[in-house]
NUFITI-666604 format. One record per residue: x, y, z of N, C-alpha, C in turn; residue number from 1. Coordinates in steps of 0.2 Angstrom, whole numbers, always signed. Example, Ala and Ser with C-alpha at 12.3 -4.5 7.8 and 13.67 -1.06 7.14 Angstrom:
2
> npx|npy|npz|capx|capy|capz|cpx|cpy|cpz|num
> +66|-28|+39|+62|-22|+39|+66|-16|+39|1
> +64|-11|+35|+68|-5|+36|+64|+0|+39|2
END
This chain:
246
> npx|npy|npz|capx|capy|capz|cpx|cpy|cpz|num
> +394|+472|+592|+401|+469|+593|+401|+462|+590|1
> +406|+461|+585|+408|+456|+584|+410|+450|+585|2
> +412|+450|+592|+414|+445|+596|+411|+444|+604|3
> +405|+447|+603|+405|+448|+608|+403|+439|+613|4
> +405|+440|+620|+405|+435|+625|+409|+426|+621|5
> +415|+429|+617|+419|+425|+614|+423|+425|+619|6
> +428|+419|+620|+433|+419|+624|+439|+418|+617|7
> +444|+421|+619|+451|+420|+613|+457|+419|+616|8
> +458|+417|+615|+469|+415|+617|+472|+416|+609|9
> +477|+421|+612|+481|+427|+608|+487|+426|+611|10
> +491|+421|+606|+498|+421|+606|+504|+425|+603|11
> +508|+427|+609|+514|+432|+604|+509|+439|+607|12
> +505|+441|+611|+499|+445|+612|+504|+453|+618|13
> +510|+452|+619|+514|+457|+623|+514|+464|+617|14
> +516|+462|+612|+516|+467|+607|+516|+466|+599|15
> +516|+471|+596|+518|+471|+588|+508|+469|+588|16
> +508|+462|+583|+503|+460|+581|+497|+457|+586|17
> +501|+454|+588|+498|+450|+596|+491|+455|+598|18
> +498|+461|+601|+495|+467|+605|+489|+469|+599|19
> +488|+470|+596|+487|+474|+590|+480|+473|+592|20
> +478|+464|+588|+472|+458|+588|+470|+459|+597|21
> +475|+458|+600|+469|+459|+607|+465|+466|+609|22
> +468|+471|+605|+466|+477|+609|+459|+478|+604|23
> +458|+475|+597|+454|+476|+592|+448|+471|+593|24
> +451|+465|+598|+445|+458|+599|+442|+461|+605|25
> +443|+464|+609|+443|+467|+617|+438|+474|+614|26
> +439|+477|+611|+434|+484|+610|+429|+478|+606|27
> +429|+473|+604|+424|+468|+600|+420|+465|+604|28
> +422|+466|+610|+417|+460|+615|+420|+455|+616|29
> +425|+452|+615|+429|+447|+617|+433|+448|+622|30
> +431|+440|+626|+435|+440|+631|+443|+438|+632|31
> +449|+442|+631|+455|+440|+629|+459|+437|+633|32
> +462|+431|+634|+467|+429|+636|+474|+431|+632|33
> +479|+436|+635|+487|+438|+631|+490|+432|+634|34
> +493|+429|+630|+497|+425|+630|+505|+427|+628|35
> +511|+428|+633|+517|+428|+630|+523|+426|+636|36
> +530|+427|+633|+533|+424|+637|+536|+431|+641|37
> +535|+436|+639|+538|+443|+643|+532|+443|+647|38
> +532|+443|+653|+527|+443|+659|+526|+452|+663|39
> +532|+454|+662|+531|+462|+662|+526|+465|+658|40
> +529|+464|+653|+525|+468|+649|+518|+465|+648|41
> +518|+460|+647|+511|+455|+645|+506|+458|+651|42
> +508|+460|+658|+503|+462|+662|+502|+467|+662|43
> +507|+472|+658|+504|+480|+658|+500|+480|+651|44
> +501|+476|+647|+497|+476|+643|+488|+473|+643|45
> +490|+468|+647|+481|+467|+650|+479|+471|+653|46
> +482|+477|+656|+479|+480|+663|+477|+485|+657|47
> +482|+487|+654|+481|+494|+649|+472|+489|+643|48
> +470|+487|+644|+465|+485|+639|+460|+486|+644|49
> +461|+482|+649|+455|+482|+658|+453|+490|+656|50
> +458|+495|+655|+457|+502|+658|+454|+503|+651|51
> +452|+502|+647|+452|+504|+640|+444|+499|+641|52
> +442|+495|+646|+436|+494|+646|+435|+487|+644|53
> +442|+483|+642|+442|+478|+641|+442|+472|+646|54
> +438|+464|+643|+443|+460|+647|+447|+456|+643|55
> +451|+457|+650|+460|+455|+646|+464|+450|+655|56
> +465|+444|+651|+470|+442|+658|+476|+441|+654|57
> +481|+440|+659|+489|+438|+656|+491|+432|+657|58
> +492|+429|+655|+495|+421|+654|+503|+421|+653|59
> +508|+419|+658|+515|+419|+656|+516|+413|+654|60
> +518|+410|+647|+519|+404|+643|+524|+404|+637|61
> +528|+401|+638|+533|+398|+632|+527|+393|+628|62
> +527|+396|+623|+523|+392|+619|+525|+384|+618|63
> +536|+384|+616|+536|+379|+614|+536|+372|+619|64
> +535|+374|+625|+535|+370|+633|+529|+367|+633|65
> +527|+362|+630|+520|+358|+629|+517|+357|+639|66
> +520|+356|+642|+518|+358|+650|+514|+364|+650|67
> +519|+373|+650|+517|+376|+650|+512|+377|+646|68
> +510|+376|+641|+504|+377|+637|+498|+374|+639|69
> +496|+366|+642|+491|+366|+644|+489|+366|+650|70
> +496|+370|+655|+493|+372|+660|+488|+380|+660|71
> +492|+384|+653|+487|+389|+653|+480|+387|+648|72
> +479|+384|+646|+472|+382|+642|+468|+380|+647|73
> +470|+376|+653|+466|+374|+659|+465|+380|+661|74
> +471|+383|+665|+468|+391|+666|+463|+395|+663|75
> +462|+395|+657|+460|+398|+654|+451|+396|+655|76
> +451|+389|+654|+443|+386|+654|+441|+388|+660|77
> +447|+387|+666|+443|+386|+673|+442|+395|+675|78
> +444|+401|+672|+443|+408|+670|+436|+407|+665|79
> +436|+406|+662|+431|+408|+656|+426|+401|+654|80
> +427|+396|+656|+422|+390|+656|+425|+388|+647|81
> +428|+390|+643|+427|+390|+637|+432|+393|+634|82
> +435|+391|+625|+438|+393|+622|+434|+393|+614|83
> +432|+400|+612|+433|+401|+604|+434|+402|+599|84
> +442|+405|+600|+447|+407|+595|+453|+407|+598|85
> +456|+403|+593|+464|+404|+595|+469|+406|+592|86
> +472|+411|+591|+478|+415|+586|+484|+414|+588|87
> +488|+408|+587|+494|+407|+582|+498|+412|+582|88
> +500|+415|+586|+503|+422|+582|+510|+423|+585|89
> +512|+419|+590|+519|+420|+594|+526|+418|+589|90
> +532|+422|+588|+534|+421|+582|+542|+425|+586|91
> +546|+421|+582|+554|+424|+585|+556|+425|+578|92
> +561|+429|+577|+566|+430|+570|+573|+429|+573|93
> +577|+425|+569|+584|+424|+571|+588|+423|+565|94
> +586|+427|+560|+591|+429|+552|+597|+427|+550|95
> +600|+424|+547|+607|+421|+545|+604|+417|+537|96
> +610|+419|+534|+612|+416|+528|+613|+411|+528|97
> +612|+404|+524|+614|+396|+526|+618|+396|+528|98
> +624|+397|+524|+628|+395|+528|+632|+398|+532|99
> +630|+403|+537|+631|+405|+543|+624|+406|+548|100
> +620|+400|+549|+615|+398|+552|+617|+392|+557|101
> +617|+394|+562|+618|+391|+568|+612|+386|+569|102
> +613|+380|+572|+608|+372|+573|+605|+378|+579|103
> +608|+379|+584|+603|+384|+589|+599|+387|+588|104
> +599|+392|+584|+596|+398|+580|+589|+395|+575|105
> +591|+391|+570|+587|+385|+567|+583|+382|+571|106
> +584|+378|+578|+580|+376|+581|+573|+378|+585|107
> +580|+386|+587|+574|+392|+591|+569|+394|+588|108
> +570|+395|+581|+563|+399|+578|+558|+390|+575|109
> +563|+386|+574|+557|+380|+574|+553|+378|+581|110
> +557|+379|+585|+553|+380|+593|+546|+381|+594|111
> +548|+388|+592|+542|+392|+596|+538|+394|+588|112
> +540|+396|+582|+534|+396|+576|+531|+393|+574|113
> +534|+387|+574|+530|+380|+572|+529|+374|+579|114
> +531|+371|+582|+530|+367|+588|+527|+371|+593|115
> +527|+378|+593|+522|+383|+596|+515|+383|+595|116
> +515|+382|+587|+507|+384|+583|+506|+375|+586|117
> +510|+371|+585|+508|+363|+587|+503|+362|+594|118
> +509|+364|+600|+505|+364|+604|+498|+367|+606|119
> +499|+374|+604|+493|+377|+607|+487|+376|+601|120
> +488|+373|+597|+482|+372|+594|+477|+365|+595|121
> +485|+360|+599|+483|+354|+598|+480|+354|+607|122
> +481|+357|+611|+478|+357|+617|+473|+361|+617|123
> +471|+366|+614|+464|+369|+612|+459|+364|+610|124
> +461|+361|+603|+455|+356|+601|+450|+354|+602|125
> +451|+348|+607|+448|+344|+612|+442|+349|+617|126
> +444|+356|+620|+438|+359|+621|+433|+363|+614|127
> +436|+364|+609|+433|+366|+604|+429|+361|+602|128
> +430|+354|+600|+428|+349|+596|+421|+348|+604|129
> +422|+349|+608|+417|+346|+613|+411|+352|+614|130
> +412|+357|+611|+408|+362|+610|+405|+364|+603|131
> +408|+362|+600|+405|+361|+591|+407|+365|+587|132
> +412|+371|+590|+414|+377|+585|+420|+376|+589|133
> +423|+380|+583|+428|+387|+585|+431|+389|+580|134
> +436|+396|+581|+441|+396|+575|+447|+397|+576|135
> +453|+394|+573|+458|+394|+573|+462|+398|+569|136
> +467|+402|+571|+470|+407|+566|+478|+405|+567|137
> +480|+404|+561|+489|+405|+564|+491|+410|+559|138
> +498|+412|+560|+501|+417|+557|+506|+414|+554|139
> +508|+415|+546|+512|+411|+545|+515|+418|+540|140
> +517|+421|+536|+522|+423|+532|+522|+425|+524|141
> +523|+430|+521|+525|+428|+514|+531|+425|+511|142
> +537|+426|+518|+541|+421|+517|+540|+414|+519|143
> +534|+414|+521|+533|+408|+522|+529|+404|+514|144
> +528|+407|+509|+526|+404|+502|+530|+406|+497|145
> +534|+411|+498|+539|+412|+493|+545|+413|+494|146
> +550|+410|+500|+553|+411|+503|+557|+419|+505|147
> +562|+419|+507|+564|+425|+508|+572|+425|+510|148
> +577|+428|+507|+584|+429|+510|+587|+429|+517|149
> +589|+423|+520|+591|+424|+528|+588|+422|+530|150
> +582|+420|+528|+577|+417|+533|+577|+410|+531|151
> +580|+404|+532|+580|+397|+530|+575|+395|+536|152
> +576|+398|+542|+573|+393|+548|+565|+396|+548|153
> +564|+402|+549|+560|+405|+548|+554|+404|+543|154
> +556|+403|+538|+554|+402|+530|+549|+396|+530|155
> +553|+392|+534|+553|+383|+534|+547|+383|+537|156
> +547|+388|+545|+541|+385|+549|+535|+388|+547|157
> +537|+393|+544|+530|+398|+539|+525|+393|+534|158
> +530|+390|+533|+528|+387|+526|+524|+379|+530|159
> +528|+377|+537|+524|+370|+536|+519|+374|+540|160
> +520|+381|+543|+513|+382|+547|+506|+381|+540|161
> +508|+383|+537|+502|+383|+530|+500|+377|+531|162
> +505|+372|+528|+502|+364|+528|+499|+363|+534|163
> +499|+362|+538|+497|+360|+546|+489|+364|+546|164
> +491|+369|+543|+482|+375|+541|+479|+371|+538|165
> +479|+370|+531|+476|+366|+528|+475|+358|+529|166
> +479|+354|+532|+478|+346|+536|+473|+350|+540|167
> +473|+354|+544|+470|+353|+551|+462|+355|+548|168
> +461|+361|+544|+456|+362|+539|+451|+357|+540|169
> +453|+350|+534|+451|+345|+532|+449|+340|+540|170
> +453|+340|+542|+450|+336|+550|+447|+336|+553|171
> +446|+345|+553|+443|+347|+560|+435|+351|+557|172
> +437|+353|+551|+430|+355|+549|+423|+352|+547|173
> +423|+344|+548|+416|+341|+550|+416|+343|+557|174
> +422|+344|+561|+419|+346|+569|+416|+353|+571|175
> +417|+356|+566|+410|+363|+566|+417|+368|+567|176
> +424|+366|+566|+431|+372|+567|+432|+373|+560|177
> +432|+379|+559|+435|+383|+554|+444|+383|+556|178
> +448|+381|+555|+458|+384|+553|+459|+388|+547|179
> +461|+393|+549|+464|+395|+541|+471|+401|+544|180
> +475|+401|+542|+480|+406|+541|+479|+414|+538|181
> +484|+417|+542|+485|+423|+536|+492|+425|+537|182
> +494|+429|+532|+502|+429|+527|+502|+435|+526|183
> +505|+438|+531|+507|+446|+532|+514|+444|+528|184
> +515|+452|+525|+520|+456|+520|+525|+459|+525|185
> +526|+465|+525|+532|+468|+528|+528|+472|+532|186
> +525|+472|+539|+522|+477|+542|+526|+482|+550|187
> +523|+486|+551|+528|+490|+554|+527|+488|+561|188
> +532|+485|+562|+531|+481|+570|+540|+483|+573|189
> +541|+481|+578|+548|+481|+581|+552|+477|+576|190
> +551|+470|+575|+555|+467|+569|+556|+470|+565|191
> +551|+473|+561|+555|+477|+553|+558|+483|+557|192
> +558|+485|+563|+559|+494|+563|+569|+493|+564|193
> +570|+488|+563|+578|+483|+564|+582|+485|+557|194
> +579|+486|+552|+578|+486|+546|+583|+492|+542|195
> +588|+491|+540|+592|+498|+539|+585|+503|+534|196
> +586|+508|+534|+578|+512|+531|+579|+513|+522|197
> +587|+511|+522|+588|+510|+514|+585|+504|+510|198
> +584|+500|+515|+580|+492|+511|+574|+493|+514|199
> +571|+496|+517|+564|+497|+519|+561|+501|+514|200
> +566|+506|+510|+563|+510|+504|+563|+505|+498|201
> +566|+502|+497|+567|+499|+491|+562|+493|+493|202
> +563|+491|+497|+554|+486|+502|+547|+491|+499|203
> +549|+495|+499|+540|+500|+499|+538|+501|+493|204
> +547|+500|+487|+544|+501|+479|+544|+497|+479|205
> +543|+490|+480|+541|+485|+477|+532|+482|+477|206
> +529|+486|+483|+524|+484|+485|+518|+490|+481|207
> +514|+487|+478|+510|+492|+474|+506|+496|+478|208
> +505|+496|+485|+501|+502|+489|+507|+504|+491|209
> +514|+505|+490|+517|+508|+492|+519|+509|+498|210
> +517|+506|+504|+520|+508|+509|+518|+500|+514|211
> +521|+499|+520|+519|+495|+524|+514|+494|+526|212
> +514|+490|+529|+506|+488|+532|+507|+490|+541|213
> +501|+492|+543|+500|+494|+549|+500|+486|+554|214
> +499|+485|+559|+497|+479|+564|+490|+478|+563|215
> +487|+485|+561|+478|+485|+562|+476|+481|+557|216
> +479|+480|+552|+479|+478|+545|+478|+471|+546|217
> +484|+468|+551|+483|+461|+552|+478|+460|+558|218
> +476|+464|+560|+471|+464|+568|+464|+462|+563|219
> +463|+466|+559|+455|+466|+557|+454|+459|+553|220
> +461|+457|+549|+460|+450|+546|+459|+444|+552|221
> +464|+443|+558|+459|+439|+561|+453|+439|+563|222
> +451|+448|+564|+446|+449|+566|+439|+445|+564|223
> +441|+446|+556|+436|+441|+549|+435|+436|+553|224
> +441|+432|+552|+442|+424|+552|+441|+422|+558|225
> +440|+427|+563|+437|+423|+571|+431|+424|+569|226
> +427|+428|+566|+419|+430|+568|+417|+425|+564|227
> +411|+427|+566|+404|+421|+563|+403|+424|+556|228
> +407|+430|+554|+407|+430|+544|+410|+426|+542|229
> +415|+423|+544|+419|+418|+541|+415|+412|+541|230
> +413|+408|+544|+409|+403|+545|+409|+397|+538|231
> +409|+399|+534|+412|+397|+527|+419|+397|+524|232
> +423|+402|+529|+429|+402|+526|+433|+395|+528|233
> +438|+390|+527|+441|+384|+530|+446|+383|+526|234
> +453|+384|+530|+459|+381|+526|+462|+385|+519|235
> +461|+393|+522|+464|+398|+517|+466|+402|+520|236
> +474|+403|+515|+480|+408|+518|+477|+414|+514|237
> +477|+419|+519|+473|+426|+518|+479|+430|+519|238
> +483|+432|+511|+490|+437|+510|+486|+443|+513|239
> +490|+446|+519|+488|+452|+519|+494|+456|+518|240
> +497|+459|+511|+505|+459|+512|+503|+467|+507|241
> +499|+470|+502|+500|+477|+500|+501|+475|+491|242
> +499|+466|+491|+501|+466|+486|+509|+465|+483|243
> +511|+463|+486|+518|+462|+487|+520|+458|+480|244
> +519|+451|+481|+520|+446|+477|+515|+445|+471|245
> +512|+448|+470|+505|+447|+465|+510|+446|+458|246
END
């Protein structure tokens, strides 16, 4: 097992990618903390991993609520004594053209994509850097390096999530923590399934493996970057996208 007796906090962890990573870090040995703000769902989904042989707790948390966050990382220590990995992955879409992009809209996905990855990383740290490891993953975007149509807010927080990957990289890697990101393509999650099926084909001839990427796709790349084969990797955006933009 590759994680095994790891503890992880897994943001965004109710569904799509989240779920995806806890169910593949959980059959790993890792002990999972689901972090999300649907609390329904977030406990059926812990329970469905328990039954599946995993451990898994539920943390009900608005990422971008700096209270709520470290009141669940305390949770989390005083459960598991420890934090190892932390995945960045909690993430909203609120789509609009410039100039019909609403300041709310804008705000929200700066909220929780970016001031979300802020908080939870910057309240983990401090037990990471007192323990001499860890690894941090955030999830940032291909529209987050090459921008993308509709997305101005989205695009923005993608893009400074990478910088903030890299700063944090540099700072924290004499402290024995690895940061690095990774930069999924168009995968088949609830958000693209929104998608009229006409630009989903004309999405699928552009990409050279021809077709989307599954969740698992992005499961196994944090999978890397939390284990101890990474252990050399620090402050590298890992495209996982089919070759999209090559």
């Amino acid at each position: 097992m590759r994680l095994k007796d790891k503890v992880a906090i897994i943001t965004g962890a109710a569904n799509g990618l989240g779920f995806e990573a806890a169910r593949i870090f959980a059959r790993e040995g890792a002990k999972v903390a689901l972090v999300d703000y649907d609390e329904k769902l977030g406990k059926q989904r812990a329970a469905e991993l328990r039954e599946e042989g995993g451990d898994a707790t539920f943390f009900q948390v608005n990422v971008a609520d700096r209270d709520n966050v470290d009141g669940m990382v305390s949770e989390v220590i005083r459960c598991y004594e420890k934090v190892d990995i932390l995945i960045n992955n909690a993430g909203i879409t609120r789509d609009a053209m410039l100039t019909k992009l609403s300041m709310e809209d804008f705000q929200a996905v700066i909220n929780v994509n970016l001031t979300g990855v802020f908080n939870c990383t910057q309240a983990v740290v401090p037990h990471m850097i007192a323990q001499g490891k860890g690894k941090i993953i955030s999830t940032s975007s291909v529209s987050g390096v090459y921008g993308n149509v509709g997305q101005t807010n989205y695009a923005a927080a993608k893009a400074a999530v990478v910088g903030m990957t890299k700063t944090w990289a540099k700072e924290l890697g004499r402290k024995g923590i690895n940061v690095n990101a990774v930069a999924p393509g168009f995968i088949e999650t609830n958000m693209v399934a929104t998608v009229p099926e006409k630009v989903i084909d004309h999405v699928k001839s552009t990409i050279p493996l021809q077709r989307l990427g599954k969740p698992s796709d992005i499961g196994y790349a944090y999978l890397y970057l939390a284990s101890d084969e990474s252990d050399y990797v620090n402050g590298t955006v890992m495209h996982v996208d089919g070759g999209i933009m090559m």
